[in-house]
C-alpha positions, -999 to 999 in steps of 0.1 A, spaced: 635 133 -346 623 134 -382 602 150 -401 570 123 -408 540 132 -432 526 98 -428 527 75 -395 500 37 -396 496 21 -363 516 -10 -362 503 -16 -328 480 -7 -300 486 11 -267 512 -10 -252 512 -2 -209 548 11 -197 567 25 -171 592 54 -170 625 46 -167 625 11 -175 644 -1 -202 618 -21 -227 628 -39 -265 611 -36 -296 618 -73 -313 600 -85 -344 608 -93 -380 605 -72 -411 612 -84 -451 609 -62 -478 607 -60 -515 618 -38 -539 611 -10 -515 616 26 -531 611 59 -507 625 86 -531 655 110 -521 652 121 -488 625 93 -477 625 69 -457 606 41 -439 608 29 -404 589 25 -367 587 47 -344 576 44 -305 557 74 -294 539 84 -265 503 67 -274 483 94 -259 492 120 -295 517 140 -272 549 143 -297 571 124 -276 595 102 -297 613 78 -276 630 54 -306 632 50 -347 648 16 -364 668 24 -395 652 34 -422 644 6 -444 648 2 -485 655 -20 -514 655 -59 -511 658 -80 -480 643 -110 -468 626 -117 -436 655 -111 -405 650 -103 -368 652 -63 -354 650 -46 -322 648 -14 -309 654 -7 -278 638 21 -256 633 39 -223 599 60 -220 604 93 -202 585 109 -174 547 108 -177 546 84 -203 528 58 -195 514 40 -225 536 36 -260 527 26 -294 545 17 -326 538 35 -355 549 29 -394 569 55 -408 573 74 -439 596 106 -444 586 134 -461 597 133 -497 578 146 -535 584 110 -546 558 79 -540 567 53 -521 570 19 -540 574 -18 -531 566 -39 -504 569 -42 -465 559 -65 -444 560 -70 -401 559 -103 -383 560 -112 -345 561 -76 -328 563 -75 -294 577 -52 -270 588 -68 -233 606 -52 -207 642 -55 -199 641 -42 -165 639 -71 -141 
């Protein structure tokens, strides 16, 4: 787990079960994104009820890219039973710079 100073809702409460196996999917482009040493951006799922539990992080993201498909996938422990998705920014002195933007998020299950 890292250390965050700053996590934005990407989503709301999203209804899960512990134990199953459940995907992140959406697409993400970015622009001249700049974090500062030691920074970074990404999205997190956490428990959605403030508990700390961390159940997954994408890479962090920076520089250039345009838009391409990512998924995370995920199992939520015992006695979680709602998730959210949460943007991302590590702790660093330096501001963040560029541009970041999410398409098409949507988290199914994978469990049958």
């Amino acid at each position: 787990m890292h250390d965050y100073e700053h996590r934005t809702p990407a989503s709301g409460p999203v209804m899960v079960r512990p134990g199953q196996r459940y995907r992140l999917l959406g697409y993400v482009e970015y622009e001249d994104l700049e974090v500062g040493p030691g920074g970074a951006i990404a999205l997190e799922v956490r428990d959605s009820r403030g508990r700390d539990f961390f159940h997954a992080s994408t890479p962090a993201w920076s520089g250039s890219s345009g838009w391409r498909k990512f998924w995370l996938d995920f199992a939520p422990t015992a006695g979680t039973g709602e998730v959210v998705v949460l943007l991302t920014r590590r702790r660093t002195a330096a501001p963040t710079q560029g541009k970041l933007r999410l398409d098409g998020l949507a988290v199914y299950s994978l469990t049958p």
